[in-house]
N, C-alpha and C positions, 0 to 999 in steps of 0.2 A: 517494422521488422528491423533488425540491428543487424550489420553489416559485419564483415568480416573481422575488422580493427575492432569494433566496439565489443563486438563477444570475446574478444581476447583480452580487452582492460577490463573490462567487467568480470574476469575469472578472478582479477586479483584483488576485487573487494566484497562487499556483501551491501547490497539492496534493500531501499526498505522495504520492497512488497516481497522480500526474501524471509528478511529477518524473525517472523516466525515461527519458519522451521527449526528454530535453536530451541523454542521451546521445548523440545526433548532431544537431545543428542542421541539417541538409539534408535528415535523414528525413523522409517523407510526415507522419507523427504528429506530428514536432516542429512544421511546417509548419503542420498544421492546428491546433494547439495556440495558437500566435502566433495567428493567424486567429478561432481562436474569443474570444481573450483583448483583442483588440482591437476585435471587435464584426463580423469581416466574414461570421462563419457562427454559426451557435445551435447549441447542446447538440443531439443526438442523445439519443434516447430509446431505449433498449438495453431490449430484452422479448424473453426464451428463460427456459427451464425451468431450467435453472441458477442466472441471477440472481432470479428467484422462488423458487427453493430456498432461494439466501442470506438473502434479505429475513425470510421464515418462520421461519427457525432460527438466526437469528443471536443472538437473547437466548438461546435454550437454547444453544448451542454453547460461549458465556461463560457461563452458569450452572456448565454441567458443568465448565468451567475452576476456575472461582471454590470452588465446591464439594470438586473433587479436590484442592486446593492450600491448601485451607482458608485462604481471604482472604477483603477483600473487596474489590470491583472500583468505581469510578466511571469511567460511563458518557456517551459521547459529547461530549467536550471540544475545543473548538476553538483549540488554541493554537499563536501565531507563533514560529517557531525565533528567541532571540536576537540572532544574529550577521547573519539574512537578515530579516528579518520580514515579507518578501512571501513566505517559506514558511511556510503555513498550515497545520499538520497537523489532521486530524479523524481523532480516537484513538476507534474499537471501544471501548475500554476500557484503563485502567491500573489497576496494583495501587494500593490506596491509602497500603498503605503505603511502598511500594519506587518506588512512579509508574513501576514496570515495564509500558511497553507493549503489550497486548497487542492484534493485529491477527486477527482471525477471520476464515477461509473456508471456505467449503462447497462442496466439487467432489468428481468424480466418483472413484470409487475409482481407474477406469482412466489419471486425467489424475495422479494420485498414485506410481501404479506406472510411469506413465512418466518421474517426478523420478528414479529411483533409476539407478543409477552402479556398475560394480562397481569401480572406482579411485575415490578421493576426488573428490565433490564438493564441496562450500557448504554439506554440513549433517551430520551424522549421528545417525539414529535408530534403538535396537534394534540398535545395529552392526550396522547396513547403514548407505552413503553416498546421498545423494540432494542434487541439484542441483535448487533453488528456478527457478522463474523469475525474471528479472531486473527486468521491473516487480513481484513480491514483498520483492527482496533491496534493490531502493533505497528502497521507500515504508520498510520496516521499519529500515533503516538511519537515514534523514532523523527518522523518530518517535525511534528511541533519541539523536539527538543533538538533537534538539528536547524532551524530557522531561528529557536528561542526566544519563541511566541509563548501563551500560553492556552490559546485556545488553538484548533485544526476545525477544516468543514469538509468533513463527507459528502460530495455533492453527488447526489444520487438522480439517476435519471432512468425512470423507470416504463418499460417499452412492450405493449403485447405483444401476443406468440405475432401475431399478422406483419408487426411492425419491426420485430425483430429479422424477418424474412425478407421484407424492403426498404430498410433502416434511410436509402436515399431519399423516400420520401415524407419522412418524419421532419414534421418542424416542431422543438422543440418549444415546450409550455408550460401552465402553473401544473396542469394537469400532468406532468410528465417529473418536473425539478421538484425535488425534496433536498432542504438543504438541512442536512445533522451537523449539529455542535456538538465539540468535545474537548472537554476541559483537557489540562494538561494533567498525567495522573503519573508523578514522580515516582512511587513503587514498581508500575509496569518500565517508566522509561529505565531505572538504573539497573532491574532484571535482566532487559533484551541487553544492555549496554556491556554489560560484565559478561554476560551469553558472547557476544560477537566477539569479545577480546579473547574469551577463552576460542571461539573456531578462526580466528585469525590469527593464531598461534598452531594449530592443528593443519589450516592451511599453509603456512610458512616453513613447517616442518614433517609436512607431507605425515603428518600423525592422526589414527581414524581418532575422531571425536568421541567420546563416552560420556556418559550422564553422570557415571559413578566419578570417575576421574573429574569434572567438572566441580560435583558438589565438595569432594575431596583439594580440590585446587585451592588458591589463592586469586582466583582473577576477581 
């Protein structure tokens, strides 16, 4: 949970597990995004069994990454993309040697099997296809072109209803770690990147964001 200083420096950039909601400037989320960014609503505090599951296992989740890959991983780095640097990324973990990305979650086996696709989606694992969600597919896009790698891993770690409810006792396995690869995909990255200049100009000048204005702009 982020402390008092940290949610007030974090109003003055944009996130990569943010950065999604730009994908429309009129959506409710974008909306409240500007809103919070500007000072006119406060952080919401998110408490379910879920995100208490993440919290608990997210160093094992990267161990057993780090472990199976035989690397080593440096932990929790906060660094501004180049070209935008009002995008802030906060990196789970990158390799240290490759500074390959890597993003960890922890969700339900059932929210897993419902990614899957039987025509190509966004990912393929096990040859089977499976479609990420799209706040996963932008935050992990924005970290691989803010690291300037060219692959990111989704390290997925996947938890029954039972184990979600006593995640302390969950030791983490093959059975549990799915790790997705994803190429670096230049169209999405230079989309979200020109998106964030235009709401960091919105936010700067206290101006609500528009889609139409956006498309109309020059960012």
């Amino acid at each position: 949970m982020l402390n008092l200083e940290e949610r007030e420096e974090r109003k003055k950039t944009i996130g990569a597990s943010e950065i999604y909601k730009l994908l429309n400037f009129d959506s409710e989320e974008c909306q409240k995004l500007w809103e919070l960014k500007i000072g006119l609503r406060d952080y919401e505090n998110l408490d379910n069994d879920s995100i208490d599951a993440g919290n608990i296992l997210e160093e094992d989740g990267l161990n057993y990454y780090a472990n199976s890959n035989n690397c080593e991983l440096v932990f929790n780095e906060r660094i501004a993309n180049k070209e935008v640097p009002q995008i802030v990324c906060s990196f789970d973990a990158r390799e240290k040697e490759t500074l390959i990305p890597i993003e960890n979650k922890i969700i339900k086996e059932s929210s897993f099997e419902s990614w899957k696709r039987v025509k190509k989606g966004n990912c393929e694992y096990l040859g089977e296809f499976y479609s990420i969600p799209k706040d996963y597919y932008c935050q992990l896009q924005i970290q691989i072109d803010t690291s300037g790698t060219e692959i990111g891993i989704l390290n997925v770690n996947t938890l029954t209803d039972e184990e979600v409810e006593n995640p302390i006792c969950v030791e983490i396995t093959d059975l549990h770690n799915k790790q997705l690869k994803f190429c670096r995909d230049e169209e999405c990255i230079e989309e979200l990147k020109k998106r964030a200049k235009y709401m960091a100009y919105c936010m700067k000048y206290k101006r609500r964001p528009s889609e139409l204005e956006y498309i109309e702009s020059e960012f």
